[in-house]
C-alpha positions as CSV (number, residue, x, y, z in Angstrom):
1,X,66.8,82.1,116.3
2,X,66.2,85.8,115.5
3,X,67.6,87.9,118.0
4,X,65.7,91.3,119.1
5,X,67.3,94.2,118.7
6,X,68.7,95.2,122.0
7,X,69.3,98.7,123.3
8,X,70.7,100.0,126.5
9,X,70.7,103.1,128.2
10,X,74.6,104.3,129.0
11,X,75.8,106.7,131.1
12,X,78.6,107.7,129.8
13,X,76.4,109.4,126.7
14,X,73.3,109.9,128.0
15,X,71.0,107.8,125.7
16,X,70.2,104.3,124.5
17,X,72.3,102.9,122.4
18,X,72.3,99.3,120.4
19,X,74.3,96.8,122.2
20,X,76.4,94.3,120.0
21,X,78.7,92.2,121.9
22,X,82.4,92.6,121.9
23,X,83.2,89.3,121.9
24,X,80.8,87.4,119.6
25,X,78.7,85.9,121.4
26,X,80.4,86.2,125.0
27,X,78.9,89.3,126.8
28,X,81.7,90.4,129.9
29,X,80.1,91.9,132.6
30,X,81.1,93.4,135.7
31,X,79.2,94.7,138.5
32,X,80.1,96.5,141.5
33,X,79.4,94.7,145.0
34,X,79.6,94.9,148.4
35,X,81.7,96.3,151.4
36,X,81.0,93.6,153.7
37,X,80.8,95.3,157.3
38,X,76.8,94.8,158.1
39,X,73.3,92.7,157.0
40,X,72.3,92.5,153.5
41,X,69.3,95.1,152.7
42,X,66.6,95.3,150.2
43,X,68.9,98.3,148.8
44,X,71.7,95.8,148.0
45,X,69.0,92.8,146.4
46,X,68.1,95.8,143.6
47,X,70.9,95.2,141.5
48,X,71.0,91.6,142.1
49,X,67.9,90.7,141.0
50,X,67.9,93.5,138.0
51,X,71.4,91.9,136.9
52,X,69.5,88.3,137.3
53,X,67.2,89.4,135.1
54,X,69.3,91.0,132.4
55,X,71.8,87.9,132.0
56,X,68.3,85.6,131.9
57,X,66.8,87.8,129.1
58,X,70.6,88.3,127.3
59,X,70.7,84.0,127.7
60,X,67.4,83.7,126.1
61,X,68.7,85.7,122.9
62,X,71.5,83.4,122.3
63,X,74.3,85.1,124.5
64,X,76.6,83.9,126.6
65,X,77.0,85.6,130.0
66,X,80.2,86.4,132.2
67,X,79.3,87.8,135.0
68,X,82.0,89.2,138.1
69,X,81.2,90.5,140.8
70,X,83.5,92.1,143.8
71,X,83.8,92.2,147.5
72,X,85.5,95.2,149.1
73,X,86.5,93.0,151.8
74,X,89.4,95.5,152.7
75,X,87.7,98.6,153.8
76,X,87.8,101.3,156.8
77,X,84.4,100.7,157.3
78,X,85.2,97.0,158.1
79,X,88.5,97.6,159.7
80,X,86.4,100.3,161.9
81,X,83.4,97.8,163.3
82,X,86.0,94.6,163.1
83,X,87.8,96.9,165.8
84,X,84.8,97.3,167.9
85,X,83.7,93.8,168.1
86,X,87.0,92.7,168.6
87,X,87.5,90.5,165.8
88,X,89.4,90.0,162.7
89,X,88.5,92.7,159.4
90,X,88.8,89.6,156.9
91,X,86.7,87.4,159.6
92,X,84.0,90.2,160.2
93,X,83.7,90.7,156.3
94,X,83.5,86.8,155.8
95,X,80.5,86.9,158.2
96,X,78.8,89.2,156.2
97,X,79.5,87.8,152.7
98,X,78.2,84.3,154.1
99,X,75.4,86.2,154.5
100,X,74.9,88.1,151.8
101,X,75.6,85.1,149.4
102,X,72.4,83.4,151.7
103,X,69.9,86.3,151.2
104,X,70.5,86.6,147.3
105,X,69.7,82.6,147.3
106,X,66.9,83.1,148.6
107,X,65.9,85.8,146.3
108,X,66.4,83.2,143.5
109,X,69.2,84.7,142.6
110,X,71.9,83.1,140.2
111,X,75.0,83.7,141.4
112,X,77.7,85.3,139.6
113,X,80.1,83.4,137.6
114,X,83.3,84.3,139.6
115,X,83.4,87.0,143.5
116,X,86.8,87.8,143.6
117,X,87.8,89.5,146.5
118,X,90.2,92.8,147.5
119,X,92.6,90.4,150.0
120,X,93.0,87.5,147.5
121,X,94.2,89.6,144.8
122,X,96.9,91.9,146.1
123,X,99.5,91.1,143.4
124,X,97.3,92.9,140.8
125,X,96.8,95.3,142.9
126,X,100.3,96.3,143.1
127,X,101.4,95.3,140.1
128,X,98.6,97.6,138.0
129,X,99.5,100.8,140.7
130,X,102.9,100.1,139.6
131,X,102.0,100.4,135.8
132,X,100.6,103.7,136.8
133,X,103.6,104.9,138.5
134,X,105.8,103.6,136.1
135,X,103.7,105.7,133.1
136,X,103.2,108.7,135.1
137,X,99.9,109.0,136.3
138,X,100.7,108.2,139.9
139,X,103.0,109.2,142.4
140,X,104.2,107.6,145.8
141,X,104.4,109.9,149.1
142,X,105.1,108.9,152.5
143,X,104.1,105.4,152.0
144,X,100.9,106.1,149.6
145,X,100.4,106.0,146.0
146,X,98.1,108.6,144.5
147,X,96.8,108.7,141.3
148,X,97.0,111.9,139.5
149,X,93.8,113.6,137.7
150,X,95.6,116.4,136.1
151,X,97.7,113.4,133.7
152,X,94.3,111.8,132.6
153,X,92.6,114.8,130.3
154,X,89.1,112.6,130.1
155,X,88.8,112.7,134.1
156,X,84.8,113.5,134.9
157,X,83.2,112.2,131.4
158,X,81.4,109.6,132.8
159,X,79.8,111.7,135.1
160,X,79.8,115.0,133.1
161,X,81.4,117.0,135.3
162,X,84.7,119.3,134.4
163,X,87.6,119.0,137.0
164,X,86.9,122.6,138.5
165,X,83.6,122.3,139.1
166,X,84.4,118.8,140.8
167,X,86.3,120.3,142.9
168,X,84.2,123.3,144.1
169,X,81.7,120.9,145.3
170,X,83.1,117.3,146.1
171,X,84.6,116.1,149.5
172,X,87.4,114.6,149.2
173,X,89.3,112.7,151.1
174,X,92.0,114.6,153.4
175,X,95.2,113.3,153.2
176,X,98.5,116.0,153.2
177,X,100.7,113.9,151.2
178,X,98.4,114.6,148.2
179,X,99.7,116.9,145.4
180,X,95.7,118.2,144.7
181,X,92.6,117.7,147.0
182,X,90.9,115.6,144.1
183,X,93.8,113.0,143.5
184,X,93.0,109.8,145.2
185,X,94.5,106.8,146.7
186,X,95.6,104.0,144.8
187,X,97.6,102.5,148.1
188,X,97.3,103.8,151.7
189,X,100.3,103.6,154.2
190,X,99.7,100.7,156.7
191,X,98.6,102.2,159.9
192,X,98.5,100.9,163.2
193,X,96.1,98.1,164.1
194,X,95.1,97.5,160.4
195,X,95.9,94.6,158.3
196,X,99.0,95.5,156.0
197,X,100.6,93.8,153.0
198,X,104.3,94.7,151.9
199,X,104.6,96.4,148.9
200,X,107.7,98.6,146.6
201,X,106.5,101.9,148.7
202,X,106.2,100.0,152.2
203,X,103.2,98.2,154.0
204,X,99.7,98.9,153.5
205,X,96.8,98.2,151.7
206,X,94.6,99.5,148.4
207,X,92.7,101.9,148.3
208,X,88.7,102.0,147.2
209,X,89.1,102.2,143.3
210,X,92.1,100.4,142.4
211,X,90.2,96.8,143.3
212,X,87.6,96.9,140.1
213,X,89.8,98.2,138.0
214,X,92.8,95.0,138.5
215,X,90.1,92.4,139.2
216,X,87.8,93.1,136.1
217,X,91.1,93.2,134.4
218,X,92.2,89.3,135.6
219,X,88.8,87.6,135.0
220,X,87.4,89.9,131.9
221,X,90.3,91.9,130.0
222,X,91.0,95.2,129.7
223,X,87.6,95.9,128.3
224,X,84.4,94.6,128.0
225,X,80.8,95.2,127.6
226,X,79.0,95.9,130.8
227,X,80.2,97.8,133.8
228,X,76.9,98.2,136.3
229,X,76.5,99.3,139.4
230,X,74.4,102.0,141.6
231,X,74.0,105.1,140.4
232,X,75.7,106.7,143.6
233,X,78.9,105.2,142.5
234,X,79.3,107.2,139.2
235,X,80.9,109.7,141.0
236,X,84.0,109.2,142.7
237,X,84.3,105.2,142.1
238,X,83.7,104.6,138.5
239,X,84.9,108.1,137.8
240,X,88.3,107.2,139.0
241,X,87.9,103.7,137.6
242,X,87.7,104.4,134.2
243,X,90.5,107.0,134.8
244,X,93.0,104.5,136.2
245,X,92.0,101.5,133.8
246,X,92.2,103.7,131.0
247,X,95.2,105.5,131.5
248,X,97.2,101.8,132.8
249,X,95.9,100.0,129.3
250,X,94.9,102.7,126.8
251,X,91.4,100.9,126.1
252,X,87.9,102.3,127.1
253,X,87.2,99.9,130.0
254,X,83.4,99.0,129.2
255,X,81.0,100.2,126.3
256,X,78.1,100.6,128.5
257,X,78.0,102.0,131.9
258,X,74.6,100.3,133.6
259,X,73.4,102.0,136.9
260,X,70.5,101.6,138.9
261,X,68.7,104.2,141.1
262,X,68.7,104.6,144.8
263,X,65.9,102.4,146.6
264,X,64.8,105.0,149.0
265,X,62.9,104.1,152.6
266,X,60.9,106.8,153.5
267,X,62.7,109.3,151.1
268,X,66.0,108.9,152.1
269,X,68.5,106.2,150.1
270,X,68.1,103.1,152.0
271,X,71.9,102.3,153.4
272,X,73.9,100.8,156.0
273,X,75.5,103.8,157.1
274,X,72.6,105.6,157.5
275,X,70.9,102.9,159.2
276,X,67.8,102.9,157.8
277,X,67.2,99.8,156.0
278,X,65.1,96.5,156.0
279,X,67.5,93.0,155.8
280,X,66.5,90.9,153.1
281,X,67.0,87.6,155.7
282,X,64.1,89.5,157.4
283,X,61.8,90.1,154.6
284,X,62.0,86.4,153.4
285,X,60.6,85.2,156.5
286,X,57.5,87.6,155.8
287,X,57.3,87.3,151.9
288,X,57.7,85.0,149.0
289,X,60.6,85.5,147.4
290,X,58.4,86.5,143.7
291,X,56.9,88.7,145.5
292,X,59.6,90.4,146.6
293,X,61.0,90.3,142.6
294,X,58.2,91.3,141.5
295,X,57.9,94.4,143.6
296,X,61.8,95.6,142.6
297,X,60.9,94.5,138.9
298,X,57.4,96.9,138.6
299,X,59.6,100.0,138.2
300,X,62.2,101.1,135.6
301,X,65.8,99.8,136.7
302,X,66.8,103.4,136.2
303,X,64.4,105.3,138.3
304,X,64.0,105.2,142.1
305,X,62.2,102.5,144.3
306,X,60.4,103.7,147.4
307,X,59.9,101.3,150.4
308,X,57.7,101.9,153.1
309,X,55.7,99.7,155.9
310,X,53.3,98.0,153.5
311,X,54.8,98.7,150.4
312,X,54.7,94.8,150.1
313,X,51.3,94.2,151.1
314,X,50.1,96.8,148.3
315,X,52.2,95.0,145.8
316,X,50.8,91.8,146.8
317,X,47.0,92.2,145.7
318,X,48.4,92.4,141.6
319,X,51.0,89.7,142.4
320,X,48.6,87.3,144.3
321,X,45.9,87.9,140.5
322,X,49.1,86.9,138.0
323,X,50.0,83.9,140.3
324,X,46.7,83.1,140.4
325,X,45.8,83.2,137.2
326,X,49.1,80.9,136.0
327,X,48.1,78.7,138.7
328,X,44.3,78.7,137.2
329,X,45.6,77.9,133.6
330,X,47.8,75.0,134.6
331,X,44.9,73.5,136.1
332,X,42.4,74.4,133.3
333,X,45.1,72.4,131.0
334,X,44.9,69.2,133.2
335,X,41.4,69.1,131.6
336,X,40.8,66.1,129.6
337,X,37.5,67.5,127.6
338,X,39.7,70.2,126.2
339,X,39.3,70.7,121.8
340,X,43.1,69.5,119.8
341,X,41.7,71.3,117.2
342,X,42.3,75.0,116.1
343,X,39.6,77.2,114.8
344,X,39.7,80.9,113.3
345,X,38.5,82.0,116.6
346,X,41.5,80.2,118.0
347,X,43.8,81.3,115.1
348,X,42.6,84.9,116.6
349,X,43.5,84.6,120.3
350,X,46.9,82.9,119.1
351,X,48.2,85.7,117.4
352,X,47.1,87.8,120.5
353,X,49.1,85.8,122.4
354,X,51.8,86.0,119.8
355,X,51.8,89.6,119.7
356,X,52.0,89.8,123.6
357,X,54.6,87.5,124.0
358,X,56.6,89.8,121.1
359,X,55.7,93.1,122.8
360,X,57.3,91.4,125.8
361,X,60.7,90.4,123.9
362,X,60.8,93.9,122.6
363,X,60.3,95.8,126.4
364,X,63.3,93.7,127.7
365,X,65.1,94.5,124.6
366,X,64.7,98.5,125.1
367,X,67.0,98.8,128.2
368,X,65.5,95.9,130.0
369,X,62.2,97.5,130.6
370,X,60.8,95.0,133.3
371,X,57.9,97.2,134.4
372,X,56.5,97.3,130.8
373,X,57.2,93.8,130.3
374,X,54.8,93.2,134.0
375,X,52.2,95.0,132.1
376,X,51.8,93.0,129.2
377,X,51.8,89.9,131.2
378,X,48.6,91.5,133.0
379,X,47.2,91.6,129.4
380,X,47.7,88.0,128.4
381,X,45.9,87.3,131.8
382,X,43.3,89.2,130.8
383,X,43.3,87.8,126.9
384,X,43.1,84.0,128.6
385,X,40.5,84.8,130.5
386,X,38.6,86.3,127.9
387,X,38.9,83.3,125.3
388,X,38.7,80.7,128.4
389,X,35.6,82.0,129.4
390,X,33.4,81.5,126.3
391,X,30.9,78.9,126.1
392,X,33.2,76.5,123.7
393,X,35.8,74.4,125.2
394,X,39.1,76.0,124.9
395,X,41.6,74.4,122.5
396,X,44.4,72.8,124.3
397,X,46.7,74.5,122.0
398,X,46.0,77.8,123.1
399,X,46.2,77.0,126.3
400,X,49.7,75.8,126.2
401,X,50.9,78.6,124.3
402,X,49.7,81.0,126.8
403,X,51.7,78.7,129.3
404,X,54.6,79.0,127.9
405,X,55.0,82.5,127.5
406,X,54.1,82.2,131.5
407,X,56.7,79.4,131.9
408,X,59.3,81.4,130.0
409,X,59.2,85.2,131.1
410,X,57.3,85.0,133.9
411,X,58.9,82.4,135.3
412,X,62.0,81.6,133.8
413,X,63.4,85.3,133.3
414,X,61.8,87.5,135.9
415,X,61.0,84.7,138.2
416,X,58.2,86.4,139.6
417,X,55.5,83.4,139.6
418,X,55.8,80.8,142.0
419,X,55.9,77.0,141.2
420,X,53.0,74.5,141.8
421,X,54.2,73.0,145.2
422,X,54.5,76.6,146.4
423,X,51.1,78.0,144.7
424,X,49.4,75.2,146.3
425,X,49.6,72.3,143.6
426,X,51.7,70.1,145.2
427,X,51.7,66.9,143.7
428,X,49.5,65.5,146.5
429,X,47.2,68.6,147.1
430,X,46.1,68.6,143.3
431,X,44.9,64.4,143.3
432,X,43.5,64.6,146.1
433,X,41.7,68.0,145.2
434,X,40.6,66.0,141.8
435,X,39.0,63.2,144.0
436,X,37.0,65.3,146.4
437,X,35.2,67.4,143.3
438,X,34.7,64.1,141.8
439,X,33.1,62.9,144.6
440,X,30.8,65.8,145.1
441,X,30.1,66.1,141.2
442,X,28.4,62.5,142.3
443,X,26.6,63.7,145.2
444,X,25.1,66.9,142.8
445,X,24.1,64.1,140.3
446,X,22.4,62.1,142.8
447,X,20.7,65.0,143.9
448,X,22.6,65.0,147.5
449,X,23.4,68.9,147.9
450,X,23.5,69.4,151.6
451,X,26.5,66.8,151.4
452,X,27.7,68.2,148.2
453,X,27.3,72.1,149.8
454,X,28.9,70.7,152.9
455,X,32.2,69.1,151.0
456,X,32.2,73.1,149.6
457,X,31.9,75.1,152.7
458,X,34.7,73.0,154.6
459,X,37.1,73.6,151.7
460,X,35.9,77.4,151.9
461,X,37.2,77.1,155.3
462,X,40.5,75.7,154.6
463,X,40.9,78.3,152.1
464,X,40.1,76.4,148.6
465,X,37.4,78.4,147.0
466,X,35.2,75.6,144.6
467,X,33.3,76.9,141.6
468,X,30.7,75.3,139.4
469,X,31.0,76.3,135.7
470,X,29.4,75.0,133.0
471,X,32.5,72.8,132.0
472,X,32.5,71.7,135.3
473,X,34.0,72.7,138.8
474,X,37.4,74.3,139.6
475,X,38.9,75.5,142.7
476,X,41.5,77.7,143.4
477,X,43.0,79.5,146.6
478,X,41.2,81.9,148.5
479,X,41.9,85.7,148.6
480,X,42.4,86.2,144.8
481,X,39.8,88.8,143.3
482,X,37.7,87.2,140.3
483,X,39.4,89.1,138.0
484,X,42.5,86.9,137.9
485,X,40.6,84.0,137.4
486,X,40.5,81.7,134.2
């Protein structure tokens, strides 16, 4: 297959470049997760679904995908509410991760190929801070190691800061064994009440940064092509990451740095710590799980997402008209009156379709631009509708090609369409809605209409609106304005 030319926005130079894979075929990526002290929000389901998205489309082009993905299981925010409900850190954190893993299920998420975790890999923990010591970038004091930012000359390029000015406005973290304010912890001194490991400077524990950098290490090398994450961790985590995986291995750590913005409720960044957020177990019950897809996929991966109190029920109305339409075409191809033949006017709507399902390839393949790629999914609905609505039959073969660039981007890649059984098409609804038309297609021939009208209004009242068309009747489900229809 032809592959599209694929570019991606990186942070680390400001502008899109093309992506070509490092390893052949094999495209590493790594993505920043979790600290696992509370409920999973929609903030934390961004990402996930974005990154679902990206490895689908990359898949699609021929790539293979490696995907890792942490847990900062080790954490004072963990060690800090373990304390207060009494129980274990690791347990706590395994509480939440349980439930973390459950919410991005049921966004449809794929998982990631491998979650490695801060307390299962505390050998290469130590073992990389001791590289760093040993080469001079990091120093032991009183039981800590810190790493030091005046050895590693390329310290603030990813976020394009210079050292002084990072300093005049960053808080750092206070600690009086440090040499300088903006040197940070590689290993903190065990203190009381909080799990410990032995180590060559005493017992303690990692600190924040040092985690990615020796896990992305073990499962993907010392470099490789994607390193994503939120943009509120360019600055200090993947600052100091790239400075202590570079200056351990000599190797840029990734070619492209991915980040998405902040989802913000009610303008502030939706978080844990701040409290203001909406659990994704929460919305599930409420919404489907496309819908909720298709509301983080209708804006840019790199611009902010606002959430407020019916947000979702907005969304829904252009959501419920794509569904609805797919949902309308499937049935439309269960015809058995439809042409096999293809005629210039069917030649025409083909290449529309064509073209679409191009301009589609092309808005994934400029920095995975899933709003744009929404957009022209609205304009095959509207191209189906236009051919399906003339006064020939359709040809089959038009049909299906439409389908399948439903089946394949819609559903397949941005999983934003639900299937039949959930759309209402399960495979006893749909016989049984094909007998009761037949039966009142009878009735209207015999010239029974009050029976015929009556069959209507009490499907109108279970919500199956029925529609007579001069190919025939069709029904569909209730709510769906007439502009999504086919």
């Amino acid at each position: 297959m032809e592959r599209a030319a694929i570019k991606v926005y990186n942070t680390m130079t400001r502008q899109k470049e093309e992506f070509v894979p490092r390893d052949g075929n094999r495209i590493g990526i790594y993505v920043c997760g979790v600290t696992p002290y509370s409920h999973t929000h929609l903030g934390h389901a961004r990402p996930n679904v974005i990154w679902d998205v990206v490895k689908k489309f990359l898949r699609s082009q021929g790539y293979e995908t490696y995907h890792v993905q942490n847990f900062t299981d080790i954490d004072d925010k963990i060690i800090a509410r373990a304390n207060e409900q009494g129980v274990a850190p690791l347990e706590l954190a395994q509480e939440f991760i349980d439930e973390y893993l459950a919410s991005m299920d049921a966004l449809g998420v794929e998982r990631a190929d491998v979650y490695p975790r801060v307390s299962q890999h505390i050998p290469e923990i130590i073992a990389l801070v001791e590289e760093l010591v040993a080469k001079g970038y990091a120093y032991a004091a009183n039981g800590s190691v810190f790493f030091d930012v005046s050895s590693f000359p390329g310290y603030g390029k990813l976020s394009n800061q210079k050292r002084d000015e990072l300093l005049e406005g960053t808080r750092f973290e206070v600690d009086p064994a440090k040499r300088d304010a903006a040197d940070f912890a590689l290993w903190k001194a065990a203190k009381r009440g909080e799990p410990a490991w032995d180590s060559p400077w005493g017992p303690g524990r990692p600190g924040w940064h040092i985690e990615c950098s020796a896990m992305s290490h073990k499962y993907l090398g010392c470099a490789f092509d994607f390193h994503g994450g939120g943009s509120d961790l360019i600055f200090p985590h993947h600052e100091n990451e790239i400075a202590q995986s570079e200056a351990a291995t000599g190797e840029q750590l990734a070619r492209f740095w991915v980040h998405n913005g902040m989802l913000n409720f009610q303008d502030e960044k939706m978080s844990k710590s701040l409290g203001n957020f909406v659990t994704v177990q929460d919305l599930a019950k409420r919404y489907p799980k496309e819908l909720l897809r298709y509301y983080i996929l209708s804006t840019h991966y790199r611009s902010e997402l606002e959430y407020y109190e019916g947000k979702l029920e907005e969304m829904s109305r252009g959501w419920k008209r794509l569904n609805q339409a797919v949902t309308n075409l499937e049935a439309l191809l269960r015809s058995p009156d439809l042409r096999r033949d293809v005629s210039a006017e069917d030649e025409k709507a083909l290449a529309r379709i064509g073209e679409i399902q191009e301009g589609i390839v092309q808005a994934l393949a400029d920095d995975f631009n899933t709003a744009q790629a929404l957009g022209l999914l609205f304009d095959l609905v509207r191209e189906v509708n236009a051919y399906s609505n003339q006064d020939i039959q359709p040809s089959q073969i038009v049909l299906e090609k439409a389908e399948a660039v439903f089946q394949k981007y819609a559903r397949d890649i941005l999983g934003i369409v639900q299937g039949k059984a959930a759309s209402g098409e399960s495979s006893l609804v749909e016989p049984l809605m094909g007998l009761m038309l037949e039966i009142r297609q009878e009735l209207r021939a015999s010239k029974n209409f009050a029976l015929a009208d009556k069959i209507r209004d009490r499907l109108q009242e279970m919500g199956v609106t029925v529609e007579d068309t001069p190919r025939g009747p069709r029904w569909k489900i209730e709510g769906v304005s007439s502009d999504a229809e086919l």
